[in-house]
RODO-2510 file (C-alpha; in nm, 4 decimals, decimal comma):
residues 465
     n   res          X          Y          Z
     1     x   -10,6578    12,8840     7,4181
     2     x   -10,5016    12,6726     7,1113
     3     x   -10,6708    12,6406     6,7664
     4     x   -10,5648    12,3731     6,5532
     5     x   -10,7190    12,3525     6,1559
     6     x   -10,7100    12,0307     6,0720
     7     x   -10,9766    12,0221     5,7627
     8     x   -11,1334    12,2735     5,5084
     9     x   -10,7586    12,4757     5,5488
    10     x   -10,7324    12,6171     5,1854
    11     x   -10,9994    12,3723     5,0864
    12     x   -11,3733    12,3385     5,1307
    13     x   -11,3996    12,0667     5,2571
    14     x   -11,3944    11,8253     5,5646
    15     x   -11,4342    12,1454     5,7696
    16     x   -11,2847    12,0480     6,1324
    17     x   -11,1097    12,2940     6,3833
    18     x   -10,9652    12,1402     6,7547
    19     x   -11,0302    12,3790     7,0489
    20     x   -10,7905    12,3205     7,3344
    21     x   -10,8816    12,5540     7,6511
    22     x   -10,8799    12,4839     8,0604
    23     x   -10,8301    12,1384     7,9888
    24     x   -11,1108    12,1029     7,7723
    25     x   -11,0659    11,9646     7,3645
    26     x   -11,3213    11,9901     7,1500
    27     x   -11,3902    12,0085     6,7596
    28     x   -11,5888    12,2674     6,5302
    29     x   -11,7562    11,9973     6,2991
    30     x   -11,6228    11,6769     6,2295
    31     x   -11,6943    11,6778     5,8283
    32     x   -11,5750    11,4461     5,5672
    33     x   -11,3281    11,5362     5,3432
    34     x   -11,4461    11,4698     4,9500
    35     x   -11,2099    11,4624     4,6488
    36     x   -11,0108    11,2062     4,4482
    37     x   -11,1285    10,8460     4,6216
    38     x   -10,8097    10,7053     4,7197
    39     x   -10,7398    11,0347     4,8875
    40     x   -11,0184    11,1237     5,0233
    41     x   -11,0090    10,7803     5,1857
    42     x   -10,7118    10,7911     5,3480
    43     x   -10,7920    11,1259     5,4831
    44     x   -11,1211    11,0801     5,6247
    45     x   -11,0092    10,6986     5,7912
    46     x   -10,7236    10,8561     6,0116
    47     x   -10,7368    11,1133     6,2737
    48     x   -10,3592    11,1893     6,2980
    49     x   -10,4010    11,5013     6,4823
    50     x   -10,5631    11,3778     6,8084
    51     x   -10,7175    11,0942     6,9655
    52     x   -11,0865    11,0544     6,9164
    53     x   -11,0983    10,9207     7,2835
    54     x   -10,9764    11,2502     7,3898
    55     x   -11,2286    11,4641     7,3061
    56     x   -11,4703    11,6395     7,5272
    57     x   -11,7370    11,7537     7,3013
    58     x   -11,8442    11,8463     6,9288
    59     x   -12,0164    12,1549     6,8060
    60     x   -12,2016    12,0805     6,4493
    61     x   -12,2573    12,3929     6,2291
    62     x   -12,4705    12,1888     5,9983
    63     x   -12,5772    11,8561     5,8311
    64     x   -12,3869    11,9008     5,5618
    65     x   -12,1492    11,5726     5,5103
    66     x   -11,8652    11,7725     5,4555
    67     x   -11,9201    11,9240     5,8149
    68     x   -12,0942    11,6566     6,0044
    69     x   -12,0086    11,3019     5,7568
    70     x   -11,7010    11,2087     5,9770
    71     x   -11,9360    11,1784     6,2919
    72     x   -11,9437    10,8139     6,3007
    73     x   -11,6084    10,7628     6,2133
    74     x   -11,5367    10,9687     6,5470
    75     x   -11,7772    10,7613     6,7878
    76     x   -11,6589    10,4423     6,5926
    77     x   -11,2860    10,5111     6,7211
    78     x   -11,3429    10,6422     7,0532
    79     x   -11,5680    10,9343     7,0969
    80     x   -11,7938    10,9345     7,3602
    81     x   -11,9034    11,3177     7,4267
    82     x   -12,1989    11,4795     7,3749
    83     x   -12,2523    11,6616     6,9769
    84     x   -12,3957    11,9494     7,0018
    85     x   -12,6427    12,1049     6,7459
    86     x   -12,9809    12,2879     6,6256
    87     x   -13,2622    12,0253     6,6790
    88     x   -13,3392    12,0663     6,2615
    89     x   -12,9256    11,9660     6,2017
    90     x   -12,9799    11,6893     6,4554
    91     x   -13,3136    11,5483     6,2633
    92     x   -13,1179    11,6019     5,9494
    93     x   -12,8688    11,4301     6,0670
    94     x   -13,0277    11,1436     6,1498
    95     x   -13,1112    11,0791     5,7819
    96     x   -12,8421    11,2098     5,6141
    97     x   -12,5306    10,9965     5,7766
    98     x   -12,7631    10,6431     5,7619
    99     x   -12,7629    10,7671     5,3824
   100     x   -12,4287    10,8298     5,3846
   101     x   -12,3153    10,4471     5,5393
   102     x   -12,5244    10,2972     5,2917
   103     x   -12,3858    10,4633     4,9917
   104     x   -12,0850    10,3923     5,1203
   105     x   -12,1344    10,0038     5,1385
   106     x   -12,2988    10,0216     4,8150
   107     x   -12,0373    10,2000     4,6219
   108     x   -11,7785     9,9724     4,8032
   109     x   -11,9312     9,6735     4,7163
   110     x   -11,9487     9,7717     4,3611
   111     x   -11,5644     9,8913     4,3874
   112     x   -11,4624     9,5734     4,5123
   113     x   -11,6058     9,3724     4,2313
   114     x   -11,3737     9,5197     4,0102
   115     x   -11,0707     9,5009     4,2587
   116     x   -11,1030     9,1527     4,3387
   117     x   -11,1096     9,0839     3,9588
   118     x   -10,7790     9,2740     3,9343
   119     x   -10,6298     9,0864     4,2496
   120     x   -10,6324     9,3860     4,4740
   121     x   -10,7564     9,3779     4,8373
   122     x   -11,1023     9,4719     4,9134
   123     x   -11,1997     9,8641     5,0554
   124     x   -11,4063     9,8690     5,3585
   125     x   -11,6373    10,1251     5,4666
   126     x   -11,5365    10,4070     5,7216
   127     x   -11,8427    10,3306     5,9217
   128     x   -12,1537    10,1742     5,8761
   129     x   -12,5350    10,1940     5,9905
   130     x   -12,4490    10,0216     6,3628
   131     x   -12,1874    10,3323     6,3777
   132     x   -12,4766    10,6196     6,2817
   133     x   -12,6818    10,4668     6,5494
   134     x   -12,4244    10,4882     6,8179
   135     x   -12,3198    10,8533     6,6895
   136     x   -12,7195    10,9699     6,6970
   137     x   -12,7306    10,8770     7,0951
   138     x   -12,4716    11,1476     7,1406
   139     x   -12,6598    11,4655     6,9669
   140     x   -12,8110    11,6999     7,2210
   141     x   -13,0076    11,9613     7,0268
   142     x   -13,0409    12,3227     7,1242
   143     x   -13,2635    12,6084     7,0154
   144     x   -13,1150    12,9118     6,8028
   145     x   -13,0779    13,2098     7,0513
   146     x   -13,0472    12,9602     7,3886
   147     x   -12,7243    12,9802     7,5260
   148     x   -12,6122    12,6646     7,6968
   149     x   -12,3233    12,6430     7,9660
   150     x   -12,0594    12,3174     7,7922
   151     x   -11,8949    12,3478     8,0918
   152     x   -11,7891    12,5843     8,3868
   153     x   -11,5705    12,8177     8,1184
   154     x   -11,7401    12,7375     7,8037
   155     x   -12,0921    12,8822     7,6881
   156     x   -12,2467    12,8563     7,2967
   157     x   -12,5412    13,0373     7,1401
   158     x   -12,6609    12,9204     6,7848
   159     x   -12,7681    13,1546     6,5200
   160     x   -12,9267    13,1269     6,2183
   161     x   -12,6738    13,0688     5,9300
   162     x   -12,9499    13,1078     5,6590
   163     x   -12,7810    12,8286     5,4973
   164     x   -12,9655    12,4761     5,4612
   165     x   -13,2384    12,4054     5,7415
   166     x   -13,1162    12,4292     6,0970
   167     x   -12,7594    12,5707     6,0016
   168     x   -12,6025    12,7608     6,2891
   169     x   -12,3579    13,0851     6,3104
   170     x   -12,1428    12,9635     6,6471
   171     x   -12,0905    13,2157     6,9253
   172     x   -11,9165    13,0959     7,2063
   173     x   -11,8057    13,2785     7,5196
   174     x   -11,4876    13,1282     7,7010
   175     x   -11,3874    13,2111     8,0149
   176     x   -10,9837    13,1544     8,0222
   177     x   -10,8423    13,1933     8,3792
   178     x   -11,0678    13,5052     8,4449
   179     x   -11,0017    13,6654     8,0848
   180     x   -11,3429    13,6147     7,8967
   181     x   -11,2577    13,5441     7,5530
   182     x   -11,5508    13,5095     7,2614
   183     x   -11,4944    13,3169     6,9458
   184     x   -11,7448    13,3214     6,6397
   185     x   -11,7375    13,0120     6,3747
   186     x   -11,9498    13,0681     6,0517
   187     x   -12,0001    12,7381     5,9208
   188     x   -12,1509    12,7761     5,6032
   189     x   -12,3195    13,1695     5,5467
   190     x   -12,5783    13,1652     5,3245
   191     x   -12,7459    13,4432     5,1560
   192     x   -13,0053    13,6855     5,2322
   193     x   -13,3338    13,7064     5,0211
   194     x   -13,2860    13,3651     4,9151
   195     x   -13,6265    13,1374     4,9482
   196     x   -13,7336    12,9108     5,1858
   197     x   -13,4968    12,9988     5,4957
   198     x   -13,4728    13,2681     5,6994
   199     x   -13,1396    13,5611     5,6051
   200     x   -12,8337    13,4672     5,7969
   201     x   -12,8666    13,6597     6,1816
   202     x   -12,4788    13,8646     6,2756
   203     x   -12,3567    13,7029     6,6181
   204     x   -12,2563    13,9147     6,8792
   205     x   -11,9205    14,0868     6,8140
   206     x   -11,6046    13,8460     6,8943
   207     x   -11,2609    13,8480     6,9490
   208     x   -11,1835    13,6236     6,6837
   209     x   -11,3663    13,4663     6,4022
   210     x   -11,3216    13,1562     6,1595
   211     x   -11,5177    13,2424     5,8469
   212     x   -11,5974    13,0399     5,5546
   213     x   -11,4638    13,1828     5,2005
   214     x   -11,6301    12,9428     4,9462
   215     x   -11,6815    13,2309     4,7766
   216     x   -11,4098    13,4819     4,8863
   217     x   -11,3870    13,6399     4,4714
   218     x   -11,6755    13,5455     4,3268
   219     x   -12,0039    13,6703     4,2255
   220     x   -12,3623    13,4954     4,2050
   221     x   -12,6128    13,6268     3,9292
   222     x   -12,8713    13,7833     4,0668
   223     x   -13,1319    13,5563     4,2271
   224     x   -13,4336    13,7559     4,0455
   225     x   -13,3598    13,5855     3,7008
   226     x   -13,3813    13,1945     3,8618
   227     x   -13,6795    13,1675     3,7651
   228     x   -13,6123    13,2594     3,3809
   229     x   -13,3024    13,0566     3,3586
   230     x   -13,4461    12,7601     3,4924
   231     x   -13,7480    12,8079     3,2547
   232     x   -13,4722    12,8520     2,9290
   233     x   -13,3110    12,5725     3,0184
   234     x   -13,6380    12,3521     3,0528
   235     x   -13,7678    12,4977     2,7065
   236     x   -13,3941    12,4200     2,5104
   237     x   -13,5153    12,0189     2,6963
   238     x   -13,8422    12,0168     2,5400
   239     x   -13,7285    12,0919     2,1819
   240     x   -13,3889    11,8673     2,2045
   241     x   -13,6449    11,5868     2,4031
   242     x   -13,3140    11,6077     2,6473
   243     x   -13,2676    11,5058     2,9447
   244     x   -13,1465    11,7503     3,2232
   245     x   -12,9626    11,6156     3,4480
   246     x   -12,8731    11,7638     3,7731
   247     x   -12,6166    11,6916     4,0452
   248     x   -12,7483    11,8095     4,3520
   249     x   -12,7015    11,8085     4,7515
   250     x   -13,0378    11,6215     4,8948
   251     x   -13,0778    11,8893     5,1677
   252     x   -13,1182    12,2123     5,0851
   253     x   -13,0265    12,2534     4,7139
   254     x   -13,2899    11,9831     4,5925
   255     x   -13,6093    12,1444     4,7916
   256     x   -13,5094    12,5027     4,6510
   257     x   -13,4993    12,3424     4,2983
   258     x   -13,8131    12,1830     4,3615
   259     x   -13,9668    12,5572     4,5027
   260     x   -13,8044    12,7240     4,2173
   261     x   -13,9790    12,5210     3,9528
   262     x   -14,3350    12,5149     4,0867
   263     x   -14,2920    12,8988     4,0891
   264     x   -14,1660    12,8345     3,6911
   265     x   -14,4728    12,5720     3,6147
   266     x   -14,7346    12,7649     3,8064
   267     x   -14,6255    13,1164     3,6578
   268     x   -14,6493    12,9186     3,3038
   269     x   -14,2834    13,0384     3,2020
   270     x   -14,2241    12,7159     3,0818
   271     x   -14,4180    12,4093     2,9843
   272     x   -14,4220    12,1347     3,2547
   273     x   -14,2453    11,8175     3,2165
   274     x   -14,1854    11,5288     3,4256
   275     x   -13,9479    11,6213     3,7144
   276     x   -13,7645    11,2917     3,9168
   277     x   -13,5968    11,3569     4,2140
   278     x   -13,4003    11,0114     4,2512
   279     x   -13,3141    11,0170     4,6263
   280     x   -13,4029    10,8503     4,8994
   281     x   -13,2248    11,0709     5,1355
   282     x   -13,3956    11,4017     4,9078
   283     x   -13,7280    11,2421     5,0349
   284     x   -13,6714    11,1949     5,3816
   285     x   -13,5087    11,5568     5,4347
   286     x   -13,8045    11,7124     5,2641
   287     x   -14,0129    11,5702     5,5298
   288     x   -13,7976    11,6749     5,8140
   289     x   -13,8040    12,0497     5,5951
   290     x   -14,1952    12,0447     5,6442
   291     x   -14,1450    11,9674     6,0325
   292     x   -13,9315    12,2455     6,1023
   293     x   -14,1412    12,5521     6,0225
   294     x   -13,9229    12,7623     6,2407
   295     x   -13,6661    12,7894     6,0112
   296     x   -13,8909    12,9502     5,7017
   297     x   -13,8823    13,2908     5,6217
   298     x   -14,2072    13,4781     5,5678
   299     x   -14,2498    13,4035     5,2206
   300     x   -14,2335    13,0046     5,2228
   301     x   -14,4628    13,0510     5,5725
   302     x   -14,7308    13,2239     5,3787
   303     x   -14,7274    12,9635     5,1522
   304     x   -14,7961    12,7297     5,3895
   305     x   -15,0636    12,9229     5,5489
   306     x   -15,2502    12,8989     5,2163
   307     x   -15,2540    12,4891     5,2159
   308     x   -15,0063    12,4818     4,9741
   309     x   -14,7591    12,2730     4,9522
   310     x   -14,3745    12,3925     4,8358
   311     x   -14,1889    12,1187     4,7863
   312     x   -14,4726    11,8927     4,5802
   313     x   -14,6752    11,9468     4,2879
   314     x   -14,8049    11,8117     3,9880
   315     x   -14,5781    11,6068     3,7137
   316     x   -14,3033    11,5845     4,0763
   317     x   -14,1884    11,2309     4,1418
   318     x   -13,9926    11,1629     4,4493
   319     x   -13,8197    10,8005     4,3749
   320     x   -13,7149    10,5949     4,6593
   321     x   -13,6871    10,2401     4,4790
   322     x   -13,3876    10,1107     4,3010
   323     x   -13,5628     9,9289     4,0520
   324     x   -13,7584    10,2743     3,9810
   325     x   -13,4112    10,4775     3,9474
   326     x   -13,2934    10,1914     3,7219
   327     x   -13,6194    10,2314     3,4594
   328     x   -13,5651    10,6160     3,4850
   329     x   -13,2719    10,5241     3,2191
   330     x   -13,5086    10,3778     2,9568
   331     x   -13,7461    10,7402     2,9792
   332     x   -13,7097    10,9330     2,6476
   333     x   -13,6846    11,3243     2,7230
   334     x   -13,7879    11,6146     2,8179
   335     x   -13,7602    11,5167     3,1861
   336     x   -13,5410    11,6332     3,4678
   337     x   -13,3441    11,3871     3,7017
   338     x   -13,2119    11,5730     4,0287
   339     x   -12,9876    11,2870     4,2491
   340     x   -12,7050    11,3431     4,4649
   341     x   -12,4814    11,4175     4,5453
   342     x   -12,4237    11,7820     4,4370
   343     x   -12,0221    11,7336     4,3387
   344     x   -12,1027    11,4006     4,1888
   345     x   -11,8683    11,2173     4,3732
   346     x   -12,1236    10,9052     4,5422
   347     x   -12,4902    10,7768     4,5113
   348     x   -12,7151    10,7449     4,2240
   349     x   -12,6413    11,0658     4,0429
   350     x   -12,3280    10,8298     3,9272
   351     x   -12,5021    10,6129     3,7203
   352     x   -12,7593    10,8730     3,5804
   353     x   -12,4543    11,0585     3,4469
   354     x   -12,3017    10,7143     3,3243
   355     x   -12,5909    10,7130     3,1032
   356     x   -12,6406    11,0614     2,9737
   357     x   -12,2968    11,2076     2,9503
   358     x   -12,2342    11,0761     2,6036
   359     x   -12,5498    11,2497     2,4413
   360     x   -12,5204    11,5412     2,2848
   361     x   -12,8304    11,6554     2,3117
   362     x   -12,8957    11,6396     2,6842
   363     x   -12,7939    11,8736     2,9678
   364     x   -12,6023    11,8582     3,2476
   365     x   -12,6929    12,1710     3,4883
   366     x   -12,4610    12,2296     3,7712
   367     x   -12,6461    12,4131     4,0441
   368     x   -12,3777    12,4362     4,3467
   369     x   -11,9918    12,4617     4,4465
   370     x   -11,7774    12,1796     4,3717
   371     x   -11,4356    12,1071     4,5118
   372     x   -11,1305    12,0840     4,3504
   373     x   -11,0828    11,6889     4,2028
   374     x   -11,4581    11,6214     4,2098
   375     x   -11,6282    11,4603     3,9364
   376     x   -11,8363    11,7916     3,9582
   377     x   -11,5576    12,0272     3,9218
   378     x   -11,4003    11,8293     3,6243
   379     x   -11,7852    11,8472     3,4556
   380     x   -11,7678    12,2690     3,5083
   381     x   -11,4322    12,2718     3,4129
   382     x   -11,5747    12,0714     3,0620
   383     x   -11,2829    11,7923     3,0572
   384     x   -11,3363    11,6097     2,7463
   385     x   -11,2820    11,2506     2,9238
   386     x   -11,4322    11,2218     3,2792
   387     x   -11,4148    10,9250     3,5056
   388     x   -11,7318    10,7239     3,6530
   389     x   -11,7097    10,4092     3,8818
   390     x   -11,3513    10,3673     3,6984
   391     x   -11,4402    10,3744     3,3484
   392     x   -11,4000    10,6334     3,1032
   393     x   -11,6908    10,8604     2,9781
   394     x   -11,6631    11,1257     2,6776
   395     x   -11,8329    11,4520     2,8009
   396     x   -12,0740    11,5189     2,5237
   397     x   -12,3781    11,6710     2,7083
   398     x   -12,4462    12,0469     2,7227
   399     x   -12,2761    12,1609     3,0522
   400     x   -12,4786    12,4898     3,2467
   401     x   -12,3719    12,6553     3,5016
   402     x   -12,6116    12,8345     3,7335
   403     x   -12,4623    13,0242     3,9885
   404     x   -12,7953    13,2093     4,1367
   405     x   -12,8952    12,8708     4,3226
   406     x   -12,5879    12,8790     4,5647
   407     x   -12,6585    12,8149     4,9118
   408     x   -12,3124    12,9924     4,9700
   409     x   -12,2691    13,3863     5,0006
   410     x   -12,1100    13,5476     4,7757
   411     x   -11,7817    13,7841     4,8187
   412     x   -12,0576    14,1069     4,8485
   413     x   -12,2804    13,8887     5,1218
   414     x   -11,9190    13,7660     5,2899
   415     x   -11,8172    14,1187     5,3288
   416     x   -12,1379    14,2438     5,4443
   417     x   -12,1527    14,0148     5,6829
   418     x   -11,7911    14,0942     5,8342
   419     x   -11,8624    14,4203     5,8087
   420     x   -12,1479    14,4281     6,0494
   421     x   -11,8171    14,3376     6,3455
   422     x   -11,6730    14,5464     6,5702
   423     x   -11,2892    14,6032     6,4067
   424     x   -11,1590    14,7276     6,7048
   425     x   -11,2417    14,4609     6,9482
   426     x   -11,1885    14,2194     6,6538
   427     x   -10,8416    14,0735     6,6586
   428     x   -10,7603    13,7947     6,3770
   429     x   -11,0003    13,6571     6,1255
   430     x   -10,9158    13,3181     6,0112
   431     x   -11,0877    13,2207     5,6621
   432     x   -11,1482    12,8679     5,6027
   433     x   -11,3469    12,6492     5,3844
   434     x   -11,2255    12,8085     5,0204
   435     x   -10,9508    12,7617     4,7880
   436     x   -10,6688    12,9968     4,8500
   437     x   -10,7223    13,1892     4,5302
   438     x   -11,1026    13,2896     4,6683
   439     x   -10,8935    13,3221     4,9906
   440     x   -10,6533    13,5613     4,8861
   441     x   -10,9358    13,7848     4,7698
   442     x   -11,1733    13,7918     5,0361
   443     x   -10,8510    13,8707     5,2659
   444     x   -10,7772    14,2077     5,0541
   445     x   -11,1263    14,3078     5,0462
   446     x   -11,1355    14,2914     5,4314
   447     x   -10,8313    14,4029     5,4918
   448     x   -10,9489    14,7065     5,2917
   449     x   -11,2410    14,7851     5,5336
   450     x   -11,0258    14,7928     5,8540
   451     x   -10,9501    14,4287     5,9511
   452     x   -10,5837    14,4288     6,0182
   453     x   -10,4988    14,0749     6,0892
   454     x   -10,6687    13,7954     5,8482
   455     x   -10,5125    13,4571     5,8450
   456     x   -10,5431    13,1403     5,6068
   457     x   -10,4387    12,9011     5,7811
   458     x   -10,3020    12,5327     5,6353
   459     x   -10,3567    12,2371     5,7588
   460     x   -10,2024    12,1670     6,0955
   461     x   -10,1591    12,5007     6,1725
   462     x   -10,1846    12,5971     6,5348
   463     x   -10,2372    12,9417     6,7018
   464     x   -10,2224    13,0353     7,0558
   465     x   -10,5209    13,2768     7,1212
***
């Protein structure tokens, strides 16, 4: 059997690992790599390392786009195998890349005004709607705990990640020429005793696993004080009359926000302002989030049982209209604006930042992981000049940081989780989807509990199991 990493190698994102085996290819996610434009681009047009037409089959952790947002691009260049998924990540999915291919026509259209003026050729989108159409025939969903034969040699069983709705830990069981071989993907772990979803469920133990390391050296605050912060940060709004503004992924992220501030509101730890949540996409997901009760832990299913509703409550506008996102930028404060996407690198949360960075007295409050070269990541790091749509931006607003929303696990949660395998019968651990400096130290920490062989791989990297 031959592994391949071709995305989210020392980076985390674009996750995508080849599988070659008894004449059968076939990829672990087909995500889409985000960054610097021009890069990112390039990277996510081409598929140097194999031909699209070529592959058998695709197993999809979750709907994240940087794990599933390259889909179309793969069906639009070849692909005609089956994608294989949770029946949530499929519905998900059938939101999320339509989303995608419009915001992608929309920022490229609004690119391409400036290019022609400069003389330069027009961008074009990697795919478009026609292309997410096409790529939704080819889903075939599957039920966590169901294992399904891919083909004579190949089984999978999906298990709950715990990580946005209908995310899946990958066990799959291969039979190479009589030698039954079983290889565990993570995806994206998220974190136990987090709301909403259920904790992430250990697959069986494996031979070899490819593990996420977002992050490997890091530690979240504790989850307990969410509440609080959120409710500090909404009181330092009311007396500035800021806005907050808020980058944040439209599945997942968004409906914990929303369940974390009804808890805030209803508890009276802070006095309720208007909340906007300025996605289209953030709407539809939070319907497909109230069809999939199967994914809720007890607490958000009690809830439920009550007639209450988690993600909606009073003062909460969901804005689907452009002309309503435009007037948002005439509303004096306090208010909070939560658009995507969560490393502010596409979609409406552009413009909203366009318009508030340069105030002192609002807030910007960063609720999730952003990658290296991301508009997000330059707004944590607190560069004093950012770029938006090309132009230059002072960053003036008060940046927070809050660390106890992640989706992601922490280095504690990572290592729990690993520790839970047999380390005898396990014999390399490959960490992807992290920087190599969270890498590095999620490697050490393992190695210290009795894993002997961890491996971060680069790009293009291939290993013979």
């Amino acid at each position: 059997m031959e592994l391949k990493f071709i995305g989210a190698a020392r980076t985390v994102t674009g996750s995508m690992h080849l599988v070659k085996v008894n004449g059968t290819t076939f990829l672990l996610d087909c995500g889409m790599y985000q960054g610097k434009r021009k890069l990112a681009y390039e990277i996510n047009k081409n598929f140097e390392d194999f031909d699209p037409a070529e592959i058998d089959f695709v197993i999809l952790s979750h709907a994240h786009i940087d794990h599933a947002g390259n889909l179309p691009n793969l069906v639009k260049r070849g692909f005609k195998g089956n994608i294989y998924s949770t029946f949530a990540t499929r519905d998900l999915c059938s939101v999320m890349l339509k989303d995608s291919a419009y915001i992608q026509e929309k920022d490229i259209e609004f690119v391409n005004k400036k290019r022609k003026k400069n003389g330069q050729n027009p961008f074009t989108p990697l795919y478009t709607l026609k292309d997410v159409e096409q790529t939704m025939e080819q889903f075939v969903g599957i039920n966590y705990h169901q294992e399904v034969e891919l083909t004579d040699d190949i089984r999978v069983t999906f298990f709950d990640a715990g990580h946005i709705l209908g995310s899946a830990v990958v066990s799959l069981l291969i039979n190479e020429k009589g030698r039954l071989v079983s290889l565990g993907f993570s995806g994206d772990l998220g974190r136990p005793n987090m709301p909403i979803l259920k904790d992430p469920e250990k697959i069986p133990d494996c031979d070899f696993l490819i593990c996420e390391s977002t992050y490997g050296g890091r530690f979240h605050d504790n989850a307990e004080n969410t509440e609080q912060k959120l409710a500090d940060v909404i009181t330092k709004a009311i007396k500035r009359k800021a806005k907050i503004i808020v980058p944040s992924f439209s599945v997942g992220r968004t409906q914990e926000i929303v369940y974390w501030l009804n808890n805030v509101f209803e508890k009276n730890l802070a006095q309720r302002i208007p909340i906007y949540v300025d996605s289209p996409l953030s709407v539809n997901a939070t319907d497909i989030f109230r069809l999939h009760t199967e994914c809720f832990d007890n607490e958000i299913s009690q809830f439920i049982l009550h007639h209450k509703d988690p993600f909606g409550f009073s003062k909460l506008t969901y804005i689907k209209d452009v002309e309503e996102s435009k007037r948002l930028n005439s509303i004096e404060g306090p208010c909070m604006i939560l658009a995507s996407s969560g490393m502010a690198e596409a979609g409406r949360i552009l413009h909203h930042l366009a318009n508030n960075i340069e105030n002192e007295n609002n807030i910007i409050l960063i609720v999730g992981y952003s990658a290296e070269n991301t508009l997000g990541r330059k707004i944590v790091e607190r560069e004093p000049v950012v770029k938006i749509f090309g132009d230059q931006y002072e960053l003036k607003a008060e940046v927070i940081v809050m660390n106890s929303l992640s989706a992601h696990a922490d280095s504690n949660e990572l290592i729990s989780y690993c520790d839970q395998f047999d380390k005898s019968r396990m014999q390399k651990i490959f960490l992807v989807h992290g920087d190599q400096d969270q890498q590095e130290k999620l490697s050490n920490r393992l190695k210290s509990l009795g894993f002997e062989d961890i491996v971060i791989p680069e790009k293009g990297n291939v290993f013979c199991l």
